[in-house]
C-alpha positions in Angstrom: 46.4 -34.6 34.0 45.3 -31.1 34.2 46.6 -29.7 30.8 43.5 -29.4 28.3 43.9 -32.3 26.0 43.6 -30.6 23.0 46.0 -28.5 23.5 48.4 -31.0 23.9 48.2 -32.4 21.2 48.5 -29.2 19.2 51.2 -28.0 20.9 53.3 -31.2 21.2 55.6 -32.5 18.5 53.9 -34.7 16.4 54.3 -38.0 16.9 54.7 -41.2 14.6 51.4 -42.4 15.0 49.8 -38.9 14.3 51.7 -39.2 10.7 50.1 -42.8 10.8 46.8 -41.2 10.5 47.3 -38.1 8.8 49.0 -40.5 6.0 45.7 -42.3 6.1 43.4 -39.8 5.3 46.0 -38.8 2.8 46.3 -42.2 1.0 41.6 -42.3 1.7 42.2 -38.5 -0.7 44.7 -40.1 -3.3 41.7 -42.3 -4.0 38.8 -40.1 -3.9 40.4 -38.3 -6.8 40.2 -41.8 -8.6 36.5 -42.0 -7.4 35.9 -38.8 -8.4 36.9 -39.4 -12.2 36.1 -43.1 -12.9 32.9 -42.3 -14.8 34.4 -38.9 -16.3 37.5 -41.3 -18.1 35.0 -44.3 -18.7 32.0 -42.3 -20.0 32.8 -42.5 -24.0 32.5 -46.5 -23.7 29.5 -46.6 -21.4 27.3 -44.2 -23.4 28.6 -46.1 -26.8 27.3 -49.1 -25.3 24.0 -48.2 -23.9 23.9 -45.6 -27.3 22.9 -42.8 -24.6 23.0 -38.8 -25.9 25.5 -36.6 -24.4 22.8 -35.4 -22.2 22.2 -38.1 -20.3 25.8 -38.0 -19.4 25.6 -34.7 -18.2 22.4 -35.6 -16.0 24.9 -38.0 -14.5 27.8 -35.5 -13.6 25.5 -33.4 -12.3 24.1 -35.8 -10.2 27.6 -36.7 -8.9 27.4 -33.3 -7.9 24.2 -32.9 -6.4 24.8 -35.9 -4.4 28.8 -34.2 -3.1 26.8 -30.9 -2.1 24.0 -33.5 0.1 27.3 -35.1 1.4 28.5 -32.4 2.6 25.9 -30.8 4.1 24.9 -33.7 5.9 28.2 -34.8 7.2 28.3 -32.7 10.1 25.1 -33.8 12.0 26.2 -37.5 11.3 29.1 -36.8 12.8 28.2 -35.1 15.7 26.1 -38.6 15.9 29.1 -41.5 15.1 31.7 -39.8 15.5 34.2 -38.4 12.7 35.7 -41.7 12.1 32.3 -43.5 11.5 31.8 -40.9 9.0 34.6 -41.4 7.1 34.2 -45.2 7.2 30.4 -44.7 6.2 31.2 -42.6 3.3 33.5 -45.1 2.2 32.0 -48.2 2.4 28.9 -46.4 0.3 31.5 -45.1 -2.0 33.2 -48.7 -2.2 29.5 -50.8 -2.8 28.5 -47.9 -5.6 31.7 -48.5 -7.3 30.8 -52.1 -6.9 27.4 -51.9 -7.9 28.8 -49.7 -11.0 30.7 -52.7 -12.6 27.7 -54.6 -12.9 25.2 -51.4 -14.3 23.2 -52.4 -17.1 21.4 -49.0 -17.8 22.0 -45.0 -17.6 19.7 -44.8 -14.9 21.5 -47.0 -12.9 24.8 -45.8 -13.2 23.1 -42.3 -12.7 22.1 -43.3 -9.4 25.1 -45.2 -8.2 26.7 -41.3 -9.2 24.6 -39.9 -7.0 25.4 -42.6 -4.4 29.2 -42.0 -4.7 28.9 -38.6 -4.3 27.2 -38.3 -1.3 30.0 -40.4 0.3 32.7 -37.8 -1.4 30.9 -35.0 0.1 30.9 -36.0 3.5 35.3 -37.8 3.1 35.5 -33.8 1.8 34.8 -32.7 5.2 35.6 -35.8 7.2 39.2 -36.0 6.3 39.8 -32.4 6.6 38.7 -32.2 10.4 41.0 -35.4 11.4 43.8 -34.1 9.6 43.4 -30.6 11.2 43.0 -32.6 14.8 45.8 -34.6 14.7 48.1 -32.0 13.4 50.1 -29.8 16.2 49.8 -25.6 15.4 53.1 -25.7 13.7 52.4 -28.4 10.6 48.7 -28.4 10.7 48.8 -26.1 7.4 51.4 -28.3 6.1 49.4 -31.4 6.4 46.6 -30.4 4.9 47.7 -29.0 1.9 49.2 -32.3 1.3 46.2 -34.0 2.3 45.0 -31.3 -0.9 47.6 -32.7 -2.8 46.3 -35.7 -2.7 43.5 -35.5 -4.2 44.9 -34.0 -7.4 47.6 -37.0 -7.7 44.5 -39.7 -7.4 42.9 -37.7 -10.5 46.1 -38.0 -12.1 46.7 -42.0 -11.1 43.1 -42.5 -12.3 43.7 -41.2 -15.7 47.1 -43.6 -16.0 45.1 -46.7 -14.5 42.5 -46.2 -16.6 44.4 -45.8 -20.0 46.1 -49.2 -18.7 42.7 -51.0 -18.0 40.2 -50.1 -20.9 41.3 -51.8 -23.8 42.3 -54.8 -22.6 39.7 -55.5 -20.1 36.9 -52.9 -20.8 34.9 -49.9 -18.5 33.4 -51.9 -15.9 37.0 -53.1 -15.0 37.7 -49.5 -13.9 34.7 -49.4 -11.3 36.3 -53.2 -10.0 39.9 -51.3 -9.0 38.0 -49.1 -7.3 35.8 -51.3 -5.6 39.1 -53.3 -4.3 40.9 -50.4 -3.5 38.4 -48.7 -1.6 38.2 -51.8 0.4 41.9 -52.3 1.1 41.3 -49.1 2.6 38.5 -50.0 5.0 40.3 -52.5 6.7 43.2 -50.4 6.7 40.8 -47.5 8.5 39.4 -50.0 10.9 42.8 -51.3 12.2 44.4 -47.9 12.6 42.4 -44.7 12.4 41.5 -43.3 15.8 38.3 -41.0 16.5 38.4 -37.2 16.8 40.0 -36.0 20.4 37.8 -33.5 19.7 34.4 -35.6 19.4 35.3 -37.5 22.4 35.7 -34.4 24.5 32.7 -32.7 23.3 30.2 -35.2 22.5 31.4 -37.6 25.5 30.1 -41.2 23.6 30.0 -44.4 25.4 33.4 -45.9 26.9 35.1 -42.2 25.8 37.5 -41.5 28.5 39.0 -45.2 27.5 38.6 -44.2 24.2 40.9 -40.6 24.7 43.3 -42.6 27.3 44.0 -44.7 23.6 45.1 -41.3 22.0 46.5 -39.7 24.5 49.1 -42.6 25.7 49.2 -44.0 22.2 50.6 -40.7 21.7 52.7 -40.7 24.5 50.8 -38.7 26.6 49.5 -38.9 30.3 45.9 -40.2 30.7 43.2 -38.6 32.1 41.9 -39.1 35.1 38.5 -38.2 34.1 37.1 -36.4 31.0 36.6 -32.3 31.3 33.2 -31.2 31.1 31.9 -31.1 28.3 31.7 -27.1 26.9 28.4 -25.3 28.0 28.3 -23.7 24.6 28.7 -27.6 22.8 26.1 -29.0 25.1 23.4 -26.2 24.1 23.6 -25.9 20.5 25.1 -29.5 19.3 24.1 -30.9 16.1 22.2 -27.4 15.4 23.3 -26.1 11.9 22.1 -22.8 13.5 24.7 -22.2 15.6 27.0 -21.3 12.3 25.0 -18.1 12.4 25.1 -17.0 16.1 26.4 -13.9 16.9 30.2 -14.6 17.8 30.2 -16.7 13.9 27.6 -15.2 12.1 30.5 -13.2 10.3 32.6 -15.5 9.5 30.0 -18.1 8.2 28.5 -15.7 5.6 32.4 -14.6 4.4 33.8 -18.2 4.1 30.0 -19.5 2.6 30.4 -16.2 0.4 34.6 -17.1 -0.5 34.0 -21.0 -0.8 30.7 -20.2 -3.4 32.1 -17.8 -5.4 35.3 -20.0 -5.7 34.0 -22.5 -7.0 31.9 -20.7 -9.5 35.4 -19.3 -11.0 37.3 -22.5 -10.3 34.8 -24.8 -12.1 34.1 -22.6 -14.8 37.8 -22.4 -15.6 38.1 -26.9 -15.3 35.9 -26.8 -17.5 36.7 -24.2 -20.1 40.4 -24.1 -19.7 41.3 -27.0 -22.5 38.5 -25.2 -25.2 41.2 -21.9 -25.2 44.3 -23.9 -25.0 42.8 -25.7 -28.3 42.1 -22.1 -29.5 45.7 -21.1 -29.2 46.5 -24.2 -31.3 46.8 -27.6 -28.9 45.0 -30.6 -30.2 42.5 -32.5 -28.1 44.9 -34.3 -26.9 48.0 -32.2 -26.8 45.4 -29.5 -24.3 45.1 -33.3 -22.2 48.8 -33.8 -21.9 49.1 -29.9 -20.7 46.4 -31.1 -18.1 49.0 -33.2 -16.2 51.6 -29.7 -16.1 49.1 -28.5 -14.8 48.2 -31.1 -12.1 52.1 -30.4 -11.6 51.4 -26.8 -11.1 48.6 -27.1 -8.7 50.0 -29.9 -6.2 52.7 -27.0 -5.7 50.0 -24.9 -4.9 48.6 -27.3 -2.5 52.0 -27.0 -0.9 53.6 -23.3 -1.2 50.5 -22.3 0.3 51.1 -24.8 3.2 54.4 -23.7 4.0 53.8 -19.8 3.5 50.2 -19.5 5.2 51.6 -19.2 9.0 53.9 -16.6 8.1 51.6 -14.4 6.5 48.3 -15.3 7.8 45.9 -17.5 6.3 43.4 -15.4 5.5 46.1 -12.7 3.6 47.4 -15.0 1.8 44.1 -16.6 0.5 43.2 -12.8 -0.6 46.6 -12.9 -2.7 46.0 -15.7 -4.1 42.5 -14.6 -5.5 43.8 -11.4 -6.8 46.9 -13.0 -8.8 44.0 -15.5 -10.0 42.1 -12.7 -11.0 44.7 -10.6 -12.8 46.1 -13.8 -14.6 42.5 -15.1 -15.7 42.1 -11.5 -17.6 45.5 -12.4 -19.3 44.6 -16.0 -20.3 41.7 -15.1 -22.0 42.5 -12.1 -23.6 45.8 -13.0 -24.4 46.9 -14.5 -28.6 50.1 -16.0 -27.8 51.8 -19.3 -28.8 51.5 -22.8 -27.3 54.4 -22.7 -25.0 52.9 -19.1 -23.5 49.4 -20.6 -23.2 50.4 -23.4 -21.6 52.6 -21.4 -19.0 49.8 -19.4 -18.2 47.8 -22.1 -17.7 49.8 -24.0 -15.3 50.1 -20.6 -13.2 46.7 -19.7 -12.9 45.8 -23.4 -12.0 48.7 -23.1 -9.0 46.6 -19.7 -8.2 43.1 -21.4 -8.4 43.5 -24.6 -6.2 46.3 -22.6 -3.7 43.0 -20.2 -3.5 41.2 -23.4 -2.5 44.0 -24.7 -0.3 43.4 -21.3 1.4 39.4 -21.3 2.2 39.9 -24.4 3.9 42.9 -23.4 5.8 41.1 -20.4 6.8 37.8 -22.5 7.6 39.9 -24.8 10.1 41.8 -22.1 12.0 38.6 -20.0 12.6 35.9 -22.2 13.6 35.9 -23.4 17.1 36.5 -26.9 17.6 32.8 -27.9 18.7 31.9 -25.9 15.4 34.5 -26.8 12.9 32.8 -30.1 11.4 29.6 -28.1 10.7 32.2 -25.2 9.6 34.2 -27.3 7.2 30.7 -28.9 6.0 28.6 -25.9 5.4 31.8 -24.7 3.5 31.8 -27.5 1.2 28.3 -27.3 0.6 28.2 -23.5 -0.6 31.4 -24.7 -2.6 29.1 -27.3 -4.7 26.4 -25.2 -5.1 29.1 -22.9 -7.2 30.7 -25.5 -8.7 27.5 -26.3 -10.6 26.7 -22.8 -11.7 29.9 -22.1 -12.9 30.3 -23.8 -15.7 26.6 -23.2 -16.8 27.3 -19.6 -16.5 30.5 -19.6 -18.3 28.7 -21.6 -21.0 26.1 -18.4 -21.5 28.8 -16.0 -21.4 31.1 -17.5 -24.5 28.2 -18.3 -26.2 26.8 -14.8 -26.3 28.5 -12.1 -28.0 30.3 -10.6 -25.5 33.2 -12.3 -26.6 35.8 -14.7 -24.9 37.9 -11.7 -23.0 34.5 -10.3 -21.5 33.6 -13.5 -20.3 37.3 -13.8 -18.5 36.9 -10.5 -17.6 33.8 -11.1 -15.8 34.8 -13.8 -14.0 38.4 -12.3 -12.9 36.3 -9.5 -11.3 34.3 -12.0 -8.9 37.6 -13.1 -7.7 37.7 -9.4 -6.0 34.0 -10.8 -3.6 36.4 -13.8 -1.8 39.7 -11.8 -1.6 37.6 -9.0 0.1 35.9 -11.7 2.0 39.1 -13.0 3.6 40.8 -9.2 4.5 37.5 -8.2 6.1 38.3 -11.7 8.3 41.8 -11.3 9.1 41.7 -7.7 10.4 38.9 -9.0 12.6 41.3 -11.9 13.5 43.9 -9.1 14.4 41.4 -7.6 16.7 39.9 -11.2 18.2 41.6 -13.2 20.7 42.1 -16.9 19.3 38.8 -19.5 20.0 39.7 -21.5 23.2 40.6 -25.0 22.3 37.1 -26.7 22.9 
């Protein structure tokens, strides 16, 4: 077989067993977004147990994050190491014995470590998933897939609120942190009997027994084998596992604009998860009326997940991530400076959450379809990383701005205007896409 593998496979029509595995990481996402918010929806029982201050908790969350941003950063070089399968099995089986280890907690500090634990594992499925889903894709549905892969993630918060609310009262908060441990193990044997490594890896980092390995793929996906694997790239073999090469000359550029897109992104984004349900209150929702417009809007942003999907080939990733970030922008100054009634609010809510996480849909997107293939797990990872690192500030600084006098529509205002530094960001990188000839395929 002459034909580069790769580009097989992402020219082809997809076959069933590439939806197998795409399904996978999908159904690995769902549950993530249940990891993610176990000790979020569990966290008023906990702390009234162990009579813990409110700050304590937030020591714990930030933690969780703190330990997503590690996860991330270091899920490239592990992978370059085991593979992008063993990574996505590590992560889980840590993220699987912390949820474990959580049902049996008997202090803060415990629990505050296990946080830590299952965030790391997070960070690096983050990256992990993303990569086999944008492998196994072909060209035409790769943007599809992953924005449903996206989507996943904000059903599992959604299921992890409903399974909660069913499990607290009768059986109590550790119960919680048990599902997960037995989902999250389902899913390992699941992973073990049916995911298949990165072509990708296999071709670059050429592991033990890997031409077997790609014969599986290829005439699993009925394919022609190879007689013998292609050399591995020059450019691979030189600068492997090397967080440096990001900032080489031919992707120095687009490192600093999608680090630059993906931080300032999640400044805005997390700042607004945070602060949305305060103004929705403001405008007159009870606690727990702003909850139930939480799932509308969980509504409104697995549709962003997926319009993005469908509509990114036609008009470009990176324009359409620059849309999206200027709508955000423009409807962020309306939300909160507008005084309107419940219904309005609420509406304006769902739309600028669609805006936000299609904006996020759209750095990843971007991220996958620019970074070379021997690059893309440190792309996608780095990516991530700066991402954290905003998603802490952001709600710190959003704090310090509505708590000052500037008032609540300055502090909108302010934020609205950052989402000009992305949008910028991702024109500067599609009129040098216009100019560039695509990567090769390894």
């Amino acid at each position: 077989m002459s034909a580069n593998p790769l580009d097989v496979i992402a020219k082809m029509p997809m076959r069933f067993r590439q939806y197998v595995i795409i399904g996978l990481c999908c159904l690995i996402n769902v549950t993530e977004g249940y990891d993610m918010m176990s000790a979020a929806y569990t966290a008023p029982l906990f702390t009234a147990e162990w009579g813990v201050p409110r700050t304590a908790l937030g020591i714990l969350f930030s933690m969780g994050s703190l330990g997503l941003a590690i996860g991330a950063f270091g899920a490239a070089p592990i992978a370059e190491r085991i593979g992008r399968r063993g990574v996505t099995f590590l992560a889980l089986a840590g993220i699987t014995l912390s949820h474990a280890a959580s049902a049996v907690a008997n202090s803060m500090e415990m629990l505050t470590f296990l946080k830590f634990l299952m965030g790391i594992g997070l960070g690096m499925l983050v990256v992990s998933l993303n990569v086999l889903v944008s492998e196994y894709a072909n060209d035409d549905r790769r943007n599809l897939m992953l924005s449903i892969l996206h989507t996943g993630f904000s059903i599992g918060m959604t299921l992890s609120g409903a399974i909660t609310g069913l499990l607290l009262e009768p059986y109590g908060w550790r119960s919680v942190f048990v599902v997960g441990a037995g989902i999250n193990v389902t899913l390992l044997v699941i992973l073990v009997l049916f995911m298949w490594e990165s072509p990708t890896y296999l071709l670059t980092a050429q592991p033990k027994n890997a031409l077997p390995r790609m014969n599986r793929i290829m005439t699993g996906l009925g394919h022609q084998p190879l007689d013998r694997l292609p050399p591995p790239p020059e450019r691979a073999r030189k600068q492997q596992n090397r967080a440096v090469a990001l900032l080489s000359g031919d992707v120095r550029r687009l490192s600093i604009l999608m680090w630059t897109a993906s931080f300032i992104y999640a400044v805005v984004g997390y700042f607004l998860l945070n602060w949305k349900p305060t103004v929705l209150v403001e405008a007159g929702l009870t606690p727990t009326e702003a909850s139930y417009a939480g799932v509308l809007q969980g509504v409104a942003g697995s549709l962003g997940h997926l319009v993005f999907g469908i509509f990114a080939k036609r008009v470009g990733e990176e324009r359409l991530t620059a849309i999206f970030f200027i709508v955000m922008g423009g409807v962020l100054v309306v939300f909160g400076g507008i005084q309107a009634s419940v219904p309005v609010m609420i509406g304006l809510a769902c739309t600028l959450t669609f805006f936000t996480v299609g904006s996020y849909t759209g750095v990843f997107l971007t991220t996958i379809a620019h970074y070379p293939p021997h690059l893309r797990t440190f792309g996608v990872g780095f990516v991530v990383g700066f991402g954290r690192a905003g998603a802490v500030l952001g709600p710190f600084i959003g704090g310090l701005l509505l708590d000052a006098d500037i008032g609540r529509v300055a502090a909108f205002a302010f934020f609205a205007v950052m989402c000009v530094v992305p949008a910028v960001a991702m024109l500067v990188l599609g009129r040098k896409a216009d100019a560039t000839p695509a990567p090769a395929s390894v």
